[in-house]
N, C-alpha and C positions, 0 to 999 in steps of 0.2 A: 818112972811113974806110969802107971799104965791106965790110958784113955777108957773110958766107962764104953759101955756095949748098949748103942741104943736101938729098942725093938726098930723092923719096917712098920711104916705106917697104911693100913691096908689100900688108902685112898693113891698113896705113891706107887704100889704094886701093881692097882688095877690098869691107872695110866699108861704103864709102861707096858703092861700087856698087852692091853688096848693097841698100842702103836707097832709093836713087834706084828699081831694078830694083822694088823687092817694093812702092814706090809707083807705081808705073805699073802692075803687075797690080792694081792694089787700085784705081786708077782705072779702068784698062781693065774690070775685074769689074763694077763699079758701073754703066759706059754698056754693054759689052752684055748683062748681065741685066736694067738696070734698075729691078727691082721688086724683093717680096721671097720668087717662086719661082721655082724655074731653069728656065732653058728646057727646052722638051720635054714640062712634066710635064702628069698630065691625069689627071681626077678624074672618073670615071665615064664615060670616052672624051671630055671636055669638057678643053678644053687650054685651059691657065691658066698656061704658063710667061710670066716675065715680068709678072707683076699683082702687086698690092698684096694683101695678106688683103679688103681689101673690094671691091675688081672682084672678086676671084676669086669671093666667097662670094654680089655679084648674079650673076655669069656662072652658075655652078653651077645656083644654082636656079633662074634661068631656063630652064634646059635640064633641070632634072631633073621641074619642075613635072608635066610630063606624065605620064611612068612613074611619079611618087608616086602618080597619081591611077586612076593602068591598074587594074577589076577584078581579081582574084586568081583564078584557074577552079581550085577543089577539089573533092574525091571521096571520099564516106564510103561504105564497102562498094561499089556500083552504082550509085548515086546521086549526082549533081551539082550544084554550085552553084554561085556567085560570091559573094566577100565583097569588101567596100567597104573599102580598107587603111585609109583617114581611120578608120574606124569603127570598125578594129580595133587604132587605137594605131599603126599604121607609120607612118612617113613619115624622110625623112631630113635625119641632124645635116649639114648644108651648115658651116657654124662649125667644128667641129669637124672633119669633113673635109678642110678647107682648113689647120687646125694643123695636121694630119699630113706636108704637104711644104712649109710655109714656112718660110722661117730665122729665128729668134730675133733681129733684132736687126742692124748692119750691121758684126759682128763683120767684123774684114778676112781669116781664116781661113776664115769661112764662104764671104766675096764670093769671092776670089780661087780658094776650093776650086769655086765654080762656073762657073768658067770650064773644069773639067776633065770637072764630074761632067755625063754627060745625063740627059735628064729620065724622071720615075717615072709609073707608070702604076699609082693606085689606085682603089680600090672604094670610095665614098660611104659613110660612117660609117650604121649603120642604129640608129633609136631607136623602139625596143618597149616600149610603156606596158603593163605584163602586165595590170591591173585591168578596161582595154577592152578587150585583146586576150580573157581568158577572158569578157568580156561575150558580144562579137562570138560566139566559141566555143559558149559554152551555148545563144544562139539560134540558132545555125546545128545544133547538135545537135537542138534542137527543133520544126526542119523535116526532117533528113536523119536522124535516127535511125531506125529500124525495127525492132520486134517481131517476132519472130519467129513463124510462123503452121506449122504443121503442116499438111500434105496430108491434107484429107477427102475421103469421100464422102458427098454428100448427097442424098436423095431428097424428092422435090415433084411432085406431078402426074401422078404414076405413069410418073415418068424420073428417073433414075439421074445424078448430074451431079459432077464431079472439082474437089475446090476445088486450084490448085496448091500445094504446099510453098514455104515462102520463109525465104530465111537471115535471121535478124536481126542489124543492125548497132546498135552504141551506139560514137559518138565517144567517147575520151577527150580531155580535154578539156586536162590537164595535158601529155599527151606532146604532143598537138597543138599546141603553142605554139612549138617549134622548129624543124619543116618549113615553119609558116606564115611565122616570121620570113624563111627560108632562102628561102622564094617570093617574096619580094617585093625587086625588084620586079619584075612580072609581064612574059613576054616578050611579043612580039603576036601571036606565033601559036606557043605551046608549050603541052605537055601539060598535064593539068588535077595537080595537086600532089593526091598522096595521102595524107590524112590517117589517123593509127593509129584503129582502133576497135577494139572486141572484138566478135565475134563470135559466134554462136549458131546452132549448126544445127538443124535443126526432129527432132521424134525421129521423125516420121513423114514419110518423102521422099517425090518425085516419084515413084522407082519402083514404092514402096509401093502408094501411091495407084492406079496403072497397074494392077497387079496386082488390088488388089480391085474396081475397075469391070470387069476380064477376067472375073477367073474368081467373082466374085459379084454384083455389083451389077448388072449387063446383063443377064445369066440370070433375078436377083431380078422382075426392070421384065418379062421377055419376054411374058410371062400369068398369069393369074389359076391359082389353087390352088382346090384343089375338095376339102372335109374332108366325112367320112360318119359319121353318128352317129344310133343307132334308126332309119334307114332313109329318114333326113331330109337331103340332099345342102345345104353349105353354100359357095357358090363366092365369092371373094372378091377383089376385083380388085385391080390392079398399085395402082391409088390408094390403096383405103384401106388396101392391106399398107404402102405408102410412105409413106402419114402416121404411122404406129408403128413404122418401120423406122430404124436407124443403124446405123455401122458406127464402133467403140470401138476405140482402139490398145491393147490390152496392154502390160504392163511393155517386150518389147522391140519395140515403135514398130509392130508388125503387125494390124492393121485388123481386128476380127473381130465381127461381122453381129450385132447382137441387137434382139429384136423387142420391145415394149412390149404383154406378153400381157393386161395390164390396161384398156389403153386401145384393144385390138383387139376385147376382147371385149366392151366398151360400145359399138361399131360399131354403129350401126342395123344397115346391109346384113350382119353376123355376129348382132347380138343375136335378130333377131326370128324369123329362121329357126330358131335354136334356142332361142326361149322354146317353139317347141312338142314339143321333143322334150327342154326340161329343165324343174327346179323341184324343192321339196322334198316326201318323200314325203308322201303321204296314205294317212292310218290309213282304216277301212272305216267308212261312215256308219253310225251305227245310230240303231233307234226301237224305241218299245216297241210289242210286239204284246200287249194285253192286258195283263197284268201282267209281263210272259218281254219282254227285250231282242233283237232282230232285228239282220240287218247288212242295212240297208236297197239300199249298194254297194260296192263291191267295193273294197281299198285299191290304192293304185299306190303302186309302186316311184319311188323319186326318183332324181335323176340331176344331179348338177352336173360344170359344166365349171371347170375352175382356169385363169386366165393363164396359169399355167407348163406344163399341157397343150396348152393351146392355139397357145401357141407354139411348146413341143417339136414339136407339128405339123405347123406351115406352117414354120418354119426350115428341113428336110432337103429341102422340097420347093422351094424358092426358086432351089438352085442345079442342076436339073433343067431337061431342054427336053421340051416335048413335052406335050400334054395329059393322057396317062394317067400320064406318068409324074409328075406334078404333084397327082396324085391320091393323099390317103391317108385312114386312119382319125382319129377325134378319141374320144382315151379320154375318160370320162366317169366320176366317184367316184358311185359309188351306194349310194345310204340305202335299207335298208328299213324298211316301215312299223311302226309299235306292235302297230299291231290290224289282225286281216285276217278274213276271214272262217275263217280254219280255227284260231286263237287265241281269238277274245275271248271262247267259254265258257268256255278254258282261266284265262285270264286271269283271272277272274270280273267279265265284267261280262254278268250275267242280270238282273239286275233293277233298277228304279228305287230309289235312296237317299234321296231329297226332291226336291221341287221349289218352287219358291216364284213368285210372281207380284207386281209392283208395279207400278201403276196411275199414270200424268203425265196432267199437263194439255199438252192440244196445242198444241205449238210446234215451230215450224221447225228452230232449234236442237238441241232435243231430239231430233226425229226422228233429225236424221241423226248428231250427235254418239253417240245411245245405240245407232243402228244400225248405225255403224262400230265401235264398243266390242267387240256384238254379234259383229259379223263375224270379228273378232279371235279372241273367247275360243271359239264355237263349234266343238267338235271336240277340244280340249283331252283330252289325256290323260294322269293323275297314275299313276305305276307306285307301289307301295310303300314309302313311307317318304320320298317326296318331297314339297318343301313347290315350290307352287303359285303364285306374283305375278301382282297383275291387275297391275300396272304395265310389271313383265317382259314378261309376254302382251300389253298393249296398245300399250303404248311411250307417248313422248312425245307430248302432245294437240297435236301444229303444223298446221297448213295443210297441209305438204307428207305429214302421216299421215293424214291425210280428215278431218281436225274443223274445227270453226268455232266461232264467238265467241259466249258465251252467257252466265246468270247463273250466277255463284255466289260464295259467301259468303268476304269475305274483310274481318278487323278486327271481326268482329260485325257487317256489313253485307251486304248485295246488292250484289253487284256484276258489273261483265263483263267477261270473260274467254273464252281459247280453252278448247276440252272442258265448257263447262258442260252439267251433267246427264251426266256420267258417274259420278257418283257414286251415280244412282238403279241404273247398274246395280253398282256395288259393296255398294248395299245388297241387293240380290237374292242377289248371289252371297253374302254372310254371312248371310243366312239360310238359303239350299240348305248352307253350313258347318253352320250349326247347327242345322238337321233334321237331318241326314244324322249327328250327334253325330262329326262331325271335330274335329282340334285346330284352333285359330285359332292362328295365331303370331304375328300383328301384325293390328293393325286399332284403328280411333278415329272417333268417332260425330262428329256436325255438332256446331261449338260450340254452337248453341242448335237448338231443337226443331223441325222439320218436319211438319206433322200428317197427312202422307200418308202418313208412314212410321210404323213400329211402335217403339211407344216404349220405348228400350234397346237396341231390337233392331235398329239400324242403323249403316251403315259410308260413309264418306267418304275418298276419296284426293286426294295433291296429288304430282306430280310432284317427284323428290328428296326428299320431305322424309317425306310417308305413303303409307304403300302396305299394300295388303290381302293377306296372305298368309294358308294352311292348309297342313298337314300330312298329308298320307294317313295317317292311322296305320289303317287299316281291314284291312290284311293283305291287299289283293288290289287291282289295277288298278280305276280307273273313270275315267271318257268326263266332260267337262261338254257338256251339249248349252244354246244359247241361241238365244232367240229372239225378236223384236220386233213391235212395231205401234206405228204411229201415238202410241197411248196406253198398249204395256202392255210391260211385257219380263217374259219366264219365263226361269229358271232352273233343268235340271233335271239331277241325278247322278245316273249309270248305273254300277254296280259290283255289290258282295254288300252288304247293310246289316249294321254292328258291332250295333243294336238292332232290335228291332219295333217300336219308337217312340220318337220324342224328341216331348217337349211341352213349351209356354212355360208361367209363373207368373209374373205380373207384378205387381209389391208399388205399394202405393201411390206416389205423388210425397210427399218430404218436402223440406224444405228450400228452400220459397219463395220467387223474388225478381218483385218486380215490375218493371217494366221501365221505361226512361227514355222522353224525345222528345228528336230531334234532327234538325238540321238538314243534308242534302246538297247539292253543286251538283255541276256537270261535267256531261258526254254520260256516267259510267261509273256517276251514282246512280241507284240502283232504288228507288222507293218500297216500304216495307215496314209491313205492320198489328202490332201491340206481340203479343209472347206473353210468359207469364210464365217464370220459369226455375226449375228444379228437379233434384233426384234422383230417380230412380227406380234401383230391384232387378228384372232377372228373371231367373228359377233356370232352367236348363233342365232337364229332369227327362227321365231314361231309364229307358226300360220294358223287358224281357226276361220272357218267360215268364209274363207276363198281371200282373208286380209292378215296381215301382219298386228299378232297382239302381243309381239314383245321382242325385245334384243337384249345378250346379252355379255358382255363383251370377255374375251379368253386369254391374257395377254403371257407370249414365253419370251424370253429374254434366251439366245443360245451363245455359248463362247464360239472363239473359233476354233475349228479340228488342226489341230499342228500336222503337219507331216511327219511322219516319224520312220527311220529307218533303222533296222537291227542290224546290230553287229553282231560278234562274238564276246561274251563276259569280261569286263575287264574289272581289276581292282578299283574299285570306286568307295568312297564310304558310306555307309548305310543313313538313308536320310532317317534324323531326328523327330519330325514330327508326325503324329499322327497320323496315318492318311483316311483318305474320306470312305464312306460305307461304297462298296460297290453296286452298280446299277447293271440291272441286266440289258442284254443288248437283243 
């Protein structure tokens, strides 16, 4: 029996087409793509259609290897450099790259859809390590940043010289992280990539600067300034006006000329031409003629110069051409004297008020330490109701005042020290106090006794600590007049006398100590012979009108003088406490 013949049915035919059809694209896909990227495509201009992810991903970086490694050329403000992309974190994801055009997989939508699609053209995946890159960044700031400098003028050598203005730059270091990624990778011959910085412009520009070498600082340098003072011509040349000379920006950034009047006027080439036509005044010397006080010469007006004169000076003359016009006067502050000859009757100083004299043994030291003292206090003149310092009047006893290293008593000992034997002249001058029945205001005797000196009736100073002052209380002006020898200084006051005589009473020594032995070492112990120690009273007693109107009693309490013998240094420990201000001897 034979089976009936049934048509195909078109819907069954199409089907099976259908599936034969879309398996031959999906073969066809497979031989000519091959791989798993479509043809065409190409990954930093490097074409990879048709590879595997791993050809692709050696192909790539073989060819990328170079331009990873290309310096970067960047520019912070004016300034250039090269950074190292390895160093800076750059370099690129090759891996990752190549997943951006490859197909997942041998999906038959994907194979067969690339049989239609052509190939892509991208840009290499970039990976930026930020922690090296701001590394890279902060060193590269630390060679290309810049400071900012301001336009000066500056003078040297007696010339005039422009330093230029300059902008400063400072990288930021944050915004810089995304122009540098955007650089890289570097072309071979493309501009240098500008990096952000900020900015700073100087407050004193190029112009500026221009300006004040015009119209000051070249006029300044042209020649020397010629200042007139008592009759005494002081020229001063382009150099040493140039070694005290600047030129200072004001609040708005404009250059303006100022001269260093202090350290122009300690110039040799200015000081010495006017040490003779300056100084402080001098009162009229006097002496006594007979009993009657003289003005032996004449007093001079004093005359000092200020910095700030002197500068006012030469500043208005700097920016002048021309010799005369270069030329001016130099004000001068001037002092006049106390006493002059057509005063000091006025004044009252006619006659002597005491004088006293004390006797040294001859030494070096002593000369000249009580002859500088001398030199000091000589001439001295007390107005009414002023009190009087030897300390003030002599100053400090240094090297650089004219004294030198001598003995005197310090601890109850001998010992040396700068200014020793100025103290012989403060005992002169308390005694010329106390003839002369002035007030004492301060004054303090040697801790222990001296036997050259009058006993009670003497005075010892120590820089800072004692000082010998009096009081004018006499009612009228008087002069101290001093003077020295080898072996003697006198002290003598010249004024009106408050009395016709002051006389000493000097009460017995009570209160006896005997004295120790002890031992010194060092180069600073002096041998010393023992004295005893004691009180003594003296009264000074004032006389008016041939009778006693007054007494007043002086009281010194002295230690006793140890004996002291030197040895040679030995290991001893340094005593802990303080010791006392020293007293001159």
């Amino acid at each position: 029996m034979r089976r009936p013949i049934h048509p195909v049915r078109p819907a069954a035919w199409t089907g099976g087409a259908l599936a034969v059809g879309l398996g031959g694209l999906y073969a066809a896909g497979l031989l000519l793509t091959g791989g798993e990227i479509d043809a065409g495509t190409t990954i930093g201009g490097v074409e990879v259609g048709g590879l595997t992810r791993a050809e692709a991903v050696r192909k790539v970086e073989a060819h990328l290897a170079a331009p990873a490694a290309r310096p970067l050329d960047v520019r912070v403000g004016d300034r250039d450099a090269v950074v190292d992309p390895r160093r800076a974190g750059l370099s690129f994801d090759v891996p990752r790259s190549v997943d951006r055009v490859a197909r997942s997989g041998a999906d038959p939508v994907a194979v067969i859809g690339g049989l239609f699609r052509t190939g892509r053209q991208v840009d290499p995946v970039v990976r930026v390590d930020e922690d090296e890159a701001r590394g890279a960044l902060t060193a590269l700031a630390g060679s290309l940043d810049r400071t900012v400098r301001d336009g000066a003028v500056v003078f040297a050598d007696g010339k005039a010289r422009e330093v230029p203005a300059r902008t400063g730059y400072a990288l930021d270091v944050d915004a810089a992280l995304a122009p540098l990624r955007d650089a890289f990778p570097a072309e071979k011959a493309g501009p240098a990539t500008v990096l952000p910085s900020r900015r700073t412009d100087p407050k004193v520009t190029a112009e500026e600067t221009r300006r004040g070498m015009r119209e000051f600082a070249r006029p300044a340098m042209s020649g020397p300034v010629t200042l007139t003072l008592g009759g005494e011509r002081v020229t001063i040349s382009p150099t040493v006006v140039g070694a005290h000379l600047e030129m200072r920006p004001d609040p708005a950034g404009r250059l303006v000329p100022r001269l260093d009047g202090k350290g122009l006027l300690a110039a040799p080439e200015v000081a010495r031409p006017l040490s003779a036509v300056t100084g402080p005044a001098e009162n009229a010397v006097l002496r006594l003629e007979g009993e009657r006080v003289v003005v032996a010469a004449d007093a001079k007006v004093g005359r000092r110069v200020t910095p700030g004169a002197l500068s006012g000076a030469v500043l208005p003359l700097l920016s002048r051409s021309g010799a005369e016009a270069r030329t001016g006067e130099l004000p001068a502050q001037v002092t006049q004297p106390a006493v002059t000859r057509e005063n000091a009757s006025r004044l009252g100083l006619k006659e002597e008020m005491s004088s006293f004299t004390v006797g040294f043994e001859r030494a070096a030291y002593r000369t000249k330490n009580i002859g500088r003292a001398v030199e000091l206090i000589d001439g001295s003149v007390v107005l009414p109701g002023e009190t009087w310092s030897l300390n003030r009047t002599v100053g400090e006893r240094t090297e650089a005042n004219g004294f030198t290293e001598g003995v005197i008593i310090l601890d109850g000992k001998y010992t040396k020290a700068a200014g020793g034997g100025v103290s012989t002249v403060a005992t002169t001058v308390f005694n010329a106090v106390f003839f002369a029945g002035l007030d004492p205001v301060e004054y303090g005797a040697h801790s222990f006794y001296i036997e050259r000196y009058p006993e009670g009736r003497e005075a010892t100073v120590a820089w800072g600590h004692l000082d010998l002052r009096f009081r004018n209380d006499s009612g009228h002006a008087m002069a101290i007049r001093a003077q020295a020898t080898d072996t003697s200084v006198t002290v003598t006051f010249l004024g009106t006398r408050k009395y016709d005589e002051v006389t000493a009473v000097k009460g017995p020594r009570t209160r006896v100590q005997q004295p120790a032995k002890k031992v010194g070492t060092g180069e600073a112990c002096v041998p010393q012979t023992p004295l005893e120690g004691f009180d003594v009273t003296v009264d000074r007693v004032f006389h008016r009108g041939g009778r006693e109107v007054g007494r007043e009693p002086f009281h010194t309490r002295y230690t006793p003088r140890d004996e002291v013998v030197c040895r040679p240094a030995e290991d001893r420990p340094a005593p802990s406490t303080t010791p006392p201000a020293p007293r001159g001897r």
